[in-house]
C-alpha positions as CSV (number, residue, x, y, z in Angstrom):
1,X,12.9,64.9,-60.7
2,X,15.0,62.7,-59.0
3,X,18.5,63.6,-58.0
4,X,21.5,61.1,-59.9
5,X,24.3,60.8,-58.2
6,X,27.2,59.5,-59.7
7,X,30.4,59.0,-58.0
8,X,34.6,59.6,-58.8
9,X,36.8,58.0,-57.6
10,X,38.6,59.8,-54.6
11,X,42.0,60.7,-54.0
12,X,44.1,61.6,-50.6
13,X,45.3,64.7,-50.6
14,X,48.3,64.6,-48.1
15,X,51.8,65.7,-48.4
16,X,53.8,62.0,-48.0
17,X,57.5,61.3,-47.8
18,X,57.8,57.9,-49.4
19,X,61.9,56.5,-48.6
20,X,62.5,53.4,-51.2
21,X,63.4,50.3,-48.9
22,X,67.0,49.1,-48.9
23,X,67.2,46.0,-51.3
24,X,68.2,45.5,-55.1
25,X,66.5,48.0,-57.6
26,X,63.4,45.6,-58.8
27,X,60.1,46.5,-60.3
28,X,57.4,43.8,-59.7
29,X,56.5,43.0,-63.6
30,X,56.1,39.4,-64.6
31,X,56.3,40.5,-68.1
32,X,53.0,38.4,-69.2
33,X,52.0,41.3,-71.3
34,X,55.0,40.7,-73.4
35,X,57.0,43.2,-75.8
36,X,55.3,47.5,-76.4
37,X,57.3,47.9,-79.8
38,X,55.5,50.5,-81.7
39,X,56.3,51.6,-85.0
40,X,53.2,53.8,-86.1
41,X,50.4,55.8,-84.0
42,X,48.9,53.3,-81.7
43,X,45.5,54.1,-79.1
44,X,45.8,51.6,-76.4
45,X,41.9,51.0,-75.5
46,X,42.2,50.4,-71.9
47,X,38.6,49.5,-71.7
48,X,40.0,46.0,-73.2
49,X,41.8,45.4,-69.9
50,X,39.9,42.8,-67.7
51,X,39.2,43.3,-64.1
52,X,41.7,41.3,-62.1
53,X,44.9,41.8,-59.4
54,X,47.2,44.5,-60.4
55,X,49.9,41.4,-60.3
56,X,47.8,38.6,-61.8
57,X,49.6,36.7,-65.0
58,X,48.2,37.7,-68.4
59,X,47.6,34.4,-70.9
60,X,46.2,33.7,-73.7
61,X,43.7,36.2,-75.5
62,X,44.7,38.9,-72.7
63,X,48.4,39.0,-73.6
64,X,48.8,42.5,-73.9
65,X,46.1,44.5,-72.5
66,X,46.7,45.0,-69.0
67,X,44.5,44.4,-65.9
68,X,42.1,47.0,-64.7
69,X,42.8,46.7,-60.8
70,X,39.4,48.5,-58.7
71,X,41.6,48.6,-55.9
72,X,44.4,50.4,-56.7
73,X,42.3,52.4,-59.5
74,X,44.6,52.0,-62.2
75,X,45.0,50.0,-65.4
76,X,48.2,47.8,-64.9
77,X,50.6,46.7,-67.6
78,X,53.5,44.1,-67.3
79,X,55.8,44.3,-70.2
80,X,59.3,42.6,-71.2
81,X,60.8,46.0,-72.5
82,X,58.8,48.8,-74.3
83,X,60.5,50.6,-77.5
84,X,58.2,54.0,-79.1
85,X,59.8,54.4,-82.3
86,X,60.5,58.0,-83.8
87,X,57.5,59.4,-85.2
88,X,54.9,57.0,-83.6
89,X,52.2,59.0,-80.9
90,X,51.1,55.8,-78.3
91,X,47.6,58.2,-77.4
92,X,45.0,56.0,-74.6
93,X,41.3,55.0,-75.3
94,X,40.0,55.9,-71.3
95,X,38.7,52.8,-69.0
96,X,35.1,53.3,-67.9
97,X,37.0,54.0,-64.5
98,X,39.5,57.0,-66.0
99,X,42.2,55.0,-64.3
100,X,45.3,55.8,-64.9
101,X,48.0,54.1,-66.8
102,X,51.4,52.4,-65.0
103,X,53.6,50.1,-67.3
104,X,55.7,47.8,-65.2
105,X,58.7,47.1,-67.5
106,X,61.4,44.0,-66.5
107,X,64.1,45.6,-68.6
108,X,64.7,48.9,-70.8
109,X,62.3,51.1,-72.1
110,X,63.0,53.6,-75.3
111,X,61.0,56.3,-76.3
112,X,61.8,58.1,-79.7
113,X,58.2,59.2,-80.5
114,X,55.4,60.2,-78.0
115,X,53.5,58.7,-75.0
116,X,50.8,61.1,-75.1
117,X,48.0,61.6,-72.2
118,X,47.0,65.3,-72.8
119,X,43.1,66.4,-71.6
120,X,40.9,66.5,-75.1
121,X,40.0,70.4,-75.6
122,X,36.3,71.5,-74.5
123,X,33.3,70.5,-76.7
124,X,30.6,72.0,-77.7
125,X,27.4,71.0,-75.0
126,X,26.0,69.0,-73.9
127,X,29.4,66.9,-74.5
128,X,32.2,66.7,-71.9
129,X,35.6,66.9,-72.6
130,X,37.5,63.4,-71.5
131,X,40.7,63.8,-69.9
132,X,43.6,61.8,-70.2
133,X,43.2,58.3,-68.2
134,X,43.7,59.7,-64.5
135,X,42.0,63.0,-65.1
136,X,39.2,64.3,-64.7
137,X,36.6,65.6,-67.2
138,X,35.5,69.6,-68.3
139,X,32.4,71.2,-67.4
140,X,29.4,71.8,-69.9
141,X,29.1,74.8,-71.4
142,X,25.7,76.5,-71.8
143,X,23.2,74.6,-74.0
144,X,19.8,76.1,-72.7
145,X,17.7,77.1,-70.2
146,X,18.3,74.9,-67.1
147,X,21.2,73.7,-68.7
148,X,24.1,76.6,-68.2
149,X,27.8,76.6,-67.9
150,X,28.9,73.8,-65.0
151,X,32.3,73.6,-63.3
152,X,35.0,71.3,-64.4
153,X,35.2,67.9,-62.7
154,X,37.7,66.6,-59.9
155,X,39.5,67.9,-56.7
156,X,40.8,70.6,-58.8
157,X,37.9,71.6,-61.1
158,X,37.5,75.3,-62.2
159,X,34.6,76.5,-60.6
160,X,32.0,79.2,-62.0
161,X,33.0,82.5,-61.6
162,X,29.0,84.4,-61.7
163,X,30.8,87.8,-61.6
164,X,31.0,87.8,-65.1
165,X,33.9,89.4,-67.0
166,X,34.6,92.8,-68.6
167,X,33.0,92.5,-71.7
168,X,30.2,89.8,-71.2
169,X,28.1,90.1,-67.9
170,X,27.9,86.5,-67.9
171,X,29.5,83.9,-66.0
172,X,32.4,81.8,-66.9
173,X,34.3,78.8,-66.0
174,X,37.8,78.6,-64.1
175,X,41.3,76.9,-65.0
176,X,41.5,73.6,-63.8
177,X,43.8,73.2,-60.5
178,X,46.0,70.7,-59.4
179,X,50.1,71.0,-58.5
180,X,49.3,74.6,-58.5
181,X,46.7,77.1,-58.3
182,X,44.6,78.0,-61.9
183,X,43.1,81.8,-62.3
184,X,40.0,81.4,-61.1
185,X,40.6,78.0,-60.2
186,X,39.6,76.1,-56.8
187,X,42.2,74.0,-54.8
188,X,45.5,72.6,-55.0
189,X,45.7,68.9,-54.1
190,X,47.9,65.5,-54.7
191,X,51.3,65.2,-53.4
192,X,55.3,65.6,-54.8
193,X,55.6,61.6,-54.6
194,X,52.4,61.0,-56.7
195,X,51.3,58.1,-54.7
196,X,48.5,57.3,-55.3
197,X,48.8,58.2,-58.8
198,X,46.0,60.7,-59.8
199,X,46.0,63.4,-63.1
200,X,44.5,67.2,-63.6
201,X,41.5,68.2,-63.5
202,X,38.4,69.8,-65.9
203,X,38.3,73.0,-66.7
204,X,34.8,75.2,-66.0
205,X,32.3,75.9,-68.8
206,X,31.4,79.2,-70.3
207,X,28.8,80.7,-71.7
208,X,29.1,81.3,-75.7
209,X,25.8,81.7,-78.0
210,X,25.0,78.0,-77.7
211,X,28.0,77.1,-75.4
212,X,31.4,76.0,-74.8
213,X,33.0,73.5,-72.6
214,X,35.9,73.5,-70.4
215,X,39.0,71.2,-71.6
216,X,39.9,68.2,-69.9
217,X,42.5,67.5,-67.3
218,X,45.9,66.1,-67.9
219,X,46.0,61.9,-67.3
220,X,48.5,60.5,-65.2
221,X,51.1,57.5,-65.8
222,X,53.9,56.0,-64.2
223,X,56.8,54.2,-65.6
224,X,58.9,52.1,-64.1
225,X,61.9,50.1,-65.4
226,X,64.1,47.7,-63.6
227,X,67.1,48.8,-66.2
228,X,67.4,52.5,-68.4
229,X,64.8,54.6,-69.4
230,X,66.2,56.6,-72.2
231,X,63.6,59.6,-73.3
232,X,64.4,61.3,-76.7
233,X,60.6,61.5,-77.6
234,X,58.0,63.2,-75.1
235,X,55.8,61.7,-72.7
236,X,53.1,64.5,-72.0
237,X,50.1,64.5,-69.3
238,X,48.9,68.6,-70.1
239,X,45.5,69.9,-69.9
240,X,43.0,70.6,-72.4
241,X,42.1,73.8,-74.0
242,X,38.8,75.4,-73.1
243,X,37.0,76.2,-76.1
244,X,38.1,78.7,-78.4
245,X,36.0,81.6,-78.6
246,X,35.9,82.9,-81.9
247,X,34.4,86.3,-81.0
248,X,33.8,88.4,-78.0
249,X,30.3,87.0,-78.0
250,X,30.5,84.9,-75.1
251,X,32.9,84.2,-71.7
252,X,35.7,82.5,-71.0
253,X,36.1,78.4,-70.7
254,X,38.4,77.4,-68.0
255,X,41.3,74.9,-69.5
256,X,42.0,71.5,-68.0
257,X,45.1,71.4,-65.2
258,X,47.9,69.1,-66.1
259,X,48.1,65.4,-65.1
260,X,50.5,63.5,-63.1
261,X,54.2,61.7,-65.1
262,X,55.9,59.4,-62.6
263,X,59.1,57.8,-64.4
264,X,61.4,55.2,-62.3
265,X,64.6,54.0,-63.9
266,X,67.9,52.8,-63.0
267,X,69.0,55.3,-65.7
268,X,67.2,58.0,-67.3
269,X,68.9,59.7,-70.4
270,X,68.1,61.5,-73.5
271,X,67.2,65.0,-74.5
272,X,63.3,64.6,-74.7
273,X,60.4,66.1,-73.2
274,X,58.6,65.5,-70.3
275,X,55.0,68.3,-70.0
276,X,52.4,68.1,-67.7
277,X,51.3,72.1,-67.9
278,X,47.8,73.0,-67.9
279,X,46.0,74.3,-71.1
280,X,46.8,77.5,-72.4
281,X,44.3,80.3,-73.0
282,X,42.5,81.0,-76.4
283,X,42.6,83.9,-78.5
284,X,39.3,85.4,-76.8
285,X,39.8,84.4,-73.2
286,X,39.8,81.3,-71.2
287,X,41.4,80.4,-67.9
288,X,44.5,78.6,-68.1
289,X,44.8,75.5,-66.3
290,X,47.3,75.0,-63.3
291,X,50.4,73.1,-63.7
292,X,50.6,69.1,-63.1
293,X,53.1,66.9,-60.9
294,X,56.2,65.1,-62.5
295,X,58.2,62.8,-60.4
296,X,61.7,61.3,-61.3
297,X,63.6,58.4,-59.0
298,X,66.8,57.1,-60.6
299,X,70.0,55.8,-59.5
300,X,72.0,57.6,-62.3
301,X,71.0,60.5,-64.1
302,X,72.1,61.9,-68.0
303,X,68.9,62.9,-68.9
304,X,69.6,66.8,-70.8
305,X,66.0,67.6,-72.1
306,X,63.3,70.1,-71.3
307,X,61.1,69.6,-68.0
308,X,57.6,71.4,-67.5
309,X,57.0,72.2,-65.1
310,X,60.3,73.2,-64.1
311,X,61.3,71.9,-60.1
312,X,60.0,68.1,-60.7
313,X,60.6,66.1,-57.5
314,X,63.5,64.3,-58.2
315,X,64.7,61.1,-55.7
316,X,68.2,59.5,-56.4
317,X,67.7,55.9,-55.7
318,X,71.0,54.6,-53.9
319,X,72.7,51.9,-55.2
320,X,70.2,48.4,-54.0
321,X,66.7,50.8,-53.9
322,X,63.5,49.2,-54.3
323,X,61.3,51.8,-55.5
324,X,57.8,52.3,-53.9
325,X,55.0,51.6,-56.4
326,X,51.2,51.2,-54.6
327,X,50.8,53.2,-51.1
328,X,51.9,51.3,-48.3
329,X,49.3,48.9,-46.4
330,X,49.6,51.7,-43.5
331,X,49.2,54.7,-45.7
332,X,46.3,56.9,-45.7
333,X,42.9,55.9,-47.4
334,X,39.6,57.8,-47.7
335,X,35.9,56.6,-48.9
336,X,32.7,57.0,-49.3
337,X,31.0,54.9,-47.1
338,X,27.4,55.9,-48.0
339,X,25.1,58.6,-49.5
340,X,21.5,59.5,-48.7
341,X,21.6,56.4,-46.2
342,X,22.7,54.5,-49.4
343,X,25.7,52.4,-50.0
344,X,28.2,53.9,-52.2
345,X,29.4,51.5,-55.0
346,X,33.3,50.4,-54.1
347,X,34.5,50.9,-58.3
348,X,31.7,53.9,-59.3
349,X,32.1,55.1,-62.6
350,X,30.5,58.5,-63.2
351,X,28.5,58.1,-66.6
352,X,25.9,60.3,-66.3
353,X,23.3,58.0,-67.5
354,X,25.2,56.2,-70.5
355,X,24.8,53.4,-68.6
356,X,22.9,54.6,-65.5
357,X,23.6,56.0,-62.4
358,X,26.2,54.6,-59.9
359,X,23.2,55.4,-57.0
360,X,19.9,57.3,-57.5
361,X,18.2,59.1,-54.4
362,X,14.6,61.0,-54.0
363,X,14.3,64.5,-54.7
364,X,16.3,66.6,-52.7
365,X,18.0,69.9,-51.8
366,X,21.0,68.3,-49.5
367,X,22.3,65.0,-48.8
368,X,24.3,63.4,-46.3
369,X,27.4,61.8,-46.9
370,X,29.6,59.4,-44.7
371,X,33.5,59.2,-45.5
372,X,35.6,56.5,-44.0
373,X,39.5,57.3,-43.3
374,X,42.2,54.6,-42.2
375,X,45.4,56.4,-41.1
376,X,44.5,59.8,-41.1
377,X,45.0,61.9,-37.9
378,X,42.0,63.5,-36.1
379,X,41.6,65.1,-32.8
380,X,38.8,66.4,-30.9
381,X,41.3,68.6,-29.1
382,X,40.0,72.3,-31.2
383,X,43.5,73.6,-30.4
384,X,45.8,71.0,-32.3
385,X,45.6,70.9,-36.1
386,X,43.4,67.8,-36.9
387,X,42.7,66.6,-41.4
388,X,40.4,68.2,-43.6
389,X,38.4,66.4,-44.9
390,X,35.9,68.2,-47.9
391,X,33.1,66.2,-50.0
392,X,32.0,68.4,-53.2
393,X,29.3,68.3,-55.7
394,X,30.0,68.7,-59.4
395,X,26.5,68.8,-61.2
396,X,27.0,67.6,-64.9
397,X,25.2,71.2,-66.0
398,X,23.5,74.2,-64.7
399,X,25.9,75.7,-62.1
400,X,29.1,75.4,-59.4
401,X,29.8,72.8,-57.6
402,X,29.2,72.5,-53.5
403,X,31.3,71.8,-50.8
404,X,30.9,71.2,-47.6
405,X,33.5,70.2,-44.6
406,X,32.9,66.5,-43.4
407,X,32.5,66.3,-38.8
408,X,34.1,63.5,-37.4
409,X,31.1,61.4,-36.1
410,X,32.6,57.9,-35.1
411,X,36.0,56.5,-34.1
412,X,35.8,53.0,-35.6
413,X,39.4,51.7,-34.5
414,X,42.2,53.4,-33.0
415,X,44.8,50.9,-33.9
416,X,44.9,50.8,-36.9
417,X,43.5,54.3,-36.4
418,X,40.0,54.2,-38.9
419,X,37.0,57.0,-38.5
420,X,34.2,58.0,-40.0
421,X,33.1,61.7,-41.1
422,X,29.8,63.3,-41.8
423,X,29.2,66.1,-44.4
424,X,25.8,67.6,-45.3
425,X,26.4,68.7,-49.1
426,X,24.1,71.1,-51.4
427,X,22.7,69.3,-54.2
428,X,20.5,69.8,-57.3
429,X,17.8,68.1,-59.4
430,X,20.0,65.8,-61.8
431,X,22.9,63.9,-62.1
432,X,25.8,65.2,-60.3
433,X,29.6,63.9,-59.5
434,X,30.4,63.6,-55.8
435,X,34.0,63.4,-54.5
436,X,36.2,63.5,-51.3
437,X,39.2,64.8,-50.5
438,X,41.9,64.9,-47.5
439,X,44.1,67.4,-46.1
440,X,46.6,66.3,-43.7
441,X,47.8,68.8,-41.0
C-alpha cells in the first residue's frame, strides 16, 4: 500500500509582542462586500469565497462572499458595517482550506445574536469531526481491525493514551491542546497576539463497541472595526465534545481545544459573551479539551460581560493606533519545503482522498521532511538557546501521531536570516496529516 500524505497548513508557534504603529485608528476594508445584516440563522459557506488578494475589490456576482487568500490562509471579508440581530446564530460552512474567518468592517459592527465557530462533537467512524474554520479536525474512533482509535488533528491534537483506563484496558484519546495544556493532551502552541490567526485543535479517538471520535477544535476569527464594536450576543470559538459514551463499554474520546477570537474596535461595549473553552467531558468519560486564546485591542473600553477564558490579552490602542492585522513582512514564517524528495503543495488541503491526496509517496516506514524558516533564530553554538522546530504525523486511523525534531541542515540567507531544517518522521501505510511547528527561544 502506498503511503498518502496529506498536508495542514502550519502555524508559528512563537511568543510575539506586536506594538500597533502610531497613526489614525484605520482597518484596511474597502467595504466591496457590502452590508452583514442578519435577521435569522445564517451558514456563511466559505467554500463560495474565490481565490484572490486578501485586499482585492469584490464586484458583481462575488459581492458578499469574501476572498479565500492561500497566502495569508484565511477567508477575508470587507464589509460596510455588520449588524447580528437578537436571536439569529451566523454558524460557517468550512473552506476546503479550514481557514479561518476575519471580517474587516469600515464602520460599527452589532451583535445581538450569535457568531458561532464551536468544533462539531465527535462522530461515529470512520467520520471526522470538522472544527470550526481555523481548527483542526478529531481523530477517528475505532471502526475495525486496522482501523483503531487515531489522535486528534493539529499542533495541539490529543494524542492516544495505550495505557488504557481504569475500567477498559483499552486505549483512548486525549483533550485537544492549545492556549493551555488538555488531560492527556500534547502541546501548547500559538501566541497571546494571535497573529497569525490559527483555532483549537481535534480531540483523540476512543475505543467504544464500534467507535467514537474525538470532537473538533474551536475555529478562529478576528474582527476588526474602524468605529464600536458593541457585543450583547456571543461570539464563541469552543471545542467539540468527544463522543458521548453511553455506557462503560468503551474509553474515553478526547474533546476538541478551543479556537482563537480576536476583536479590534475603537469601542467595545455590551454585556455579551465571548467563549473559546475546550469541550467538556461526557457523562462516561472523555478528556476535556484545553482552553483557546481571546485577544481584545480597543481604545475605549465599557464592555461588562462574561470572558472565557478568564485573563484575555487585552491592548488599549492609544488615541491614533493602527492596529496590526497580517504578520509583519519581517515576522517569522515556517514551511514545508519538500517530503520524500517531493514538493510539498504551497495551499494543501488535507482530504484524505475526497478529492485525492495533496502528495502520494512509495511504501514506507519514515520519510524525510525539509522545513524552510525566514526570521527565526538558530545557532550552531549547543550552549545558547537556538528554535524548535517539530514536524508530526497524524494518521487519519489506526494509532498516535509521530514526531520528530527537525536539524538545521542549510543556512540559505543570513540577511534576511532564512534556513532550512531536516526531520526524519515515522510513518504508516495510509493517508496521514503532516504539520510543522516552531518554538522560539
Amino acid at each position: 500500500m502506498k503511503n498518502m500524505i496529506q498536508l495542514v497548513t502550519c502555524a508559528v508557534v512563537t511568543a510575539m509582542s506586536m506594538e500597533a504603529a502610531k497613526a489614525a485608528l484605520n482597518i484596511p476594508s474597502n467595504g466591496s462586500d457590502g452590508d452583514l445584516v442578519v435577521t435569522n440563522n445564517t451558514v456563511i459557506d466559505l467554500s463560495r469565497a474565490p481565490t484572490a488578494k486578501w485586499d482585492s475589490i469584490n464586484t458583481g456576482a462575488n459581492i458578499g462572499i469574501g476572498r479565500y487568500d492561500s497566502n495569508k490562509w484565511a477567508v477575508v471579508y470587507h464589509y460596510r458595517s455588520v449588524r447580528i440581530e437578537g436571536g439569529a446564530t451566523v454558524t460557517f460552512q468550512n473552506h476546503a482550506s479550514r481557514a479561518p474567518v476575519v471580517w474587516l468592517v469600515q464602520s460599527n459592527a452589532t451583535i445581538n445574536g450569535t457568531v458561532s465557530l464551536d468544533g462539531q462533537t465527535g462522530l461515529t467512524p470512520p467520520g471526522l469531526a470538522e472544527p470550526g474554520p481555523g481548527g483542526f479536525r478529531g481523530g477517528a474512533g475505532y471502526y475495525a481491525s486496522g482501523a483503531s482509535e487515531a489522535a486528534g488533528f493539529g499542533p495541539g491534537g490529543g494524542g492516544i493514551d495505550l495505557s488504557g483506563d481504569a475500567d477498559w484496558n483499552a486505549p483512548f484519546g486525549g483533550g485537544g491542546s492549545y492556549g493551555s495544556l488538555a488531560p492527556r493532551g500534547s502541546s501548547t502552541y500559538g501566541n497571546t497576539s494571535l497573529i497569525p490567526l490559527v483555532g483549537g485543535s481535534g480531540g483523540g479517538g476512543g475505543f467504544y463497541e464500534f467507535g467514537a471520535g474525538g470532537g473538533g477544535g474551536g475555529g478562529a476569527i478576528l474582527v476588526a472595526c474602524s468605529g464600536h464594536l458593541s457585543l450583547f450576543g456571543s461570539v464563541r470559538a469552543s471545542g467539540g465534545r468527544g463522543a458521548s459514551m453511553n455506557s462503560r463499554y468503551g474509553t474515553p474520546t478526547g474533546c476538541g481545544s478551543g479556537g482563537g477570537i480576536r476583536l479590534i474596535a475603537e469601542e467595545v461595549n455590551g454585556s455579551g459573551v465571548i467563549e473559546a473553552i475546550g469541550g467538556q467531558s461526557s457523562p462516561y468519560g472523555g478528556m476535556a479539551g484545553g482552553l483557546g486564546r481571546i485577544r481584545i485591542e480597543r481604545q475605549t473600553n465599557s464592555f461588562s460581560g462574561t470572558i472565557a477564558p478568564t485573563g484575555p490579552s487585552v491592548v488599549e490602542l492609544p488615541a491614533g493606533a493602527t492596529p496590526v492585522i497580517w504578520l509583519p513582512t519581517n515576522g517569522p514564517t515556517v514551511k514545508i519545503v519538500s517530503i520524500g524528495g517531493n514538493p510539498a503543495p504551497t495551499d494543501p488541503r488535507a482530504e484524505f482522498g475526497a478529492i485525492g491526496a495533496d502528495l502520494v509517496l512509495p511504501q514506507i516506514t519514515n520519510v524525510t521532511v525539509v522545513v524552510e524558516t525566514t526570521y527565526v533564530e538558530w545557532t550552531t553554538n549547543v550552549t545558547l538557546r537556538a528554535s524548535v522546530i517539530t514536524v508530526r504525523a497524524t494518521p487519519r486511523s489506526d494509532g498516535n501521531y509521530t514526531e520528530a525534531t527537525a536539524a538545521l541542515t542549510t543556512v540559505v540567507s543570513e540577511d534576511p536570516p532564512v534556513a532550512r531544517w531536516t526531520a526524519n518522521v515515522p510513518v504508516r501505510d495510509g493517508y496521514a496529516a503532516i504539520q510543522v511547528k516552531v518554538v522560539r527561544p
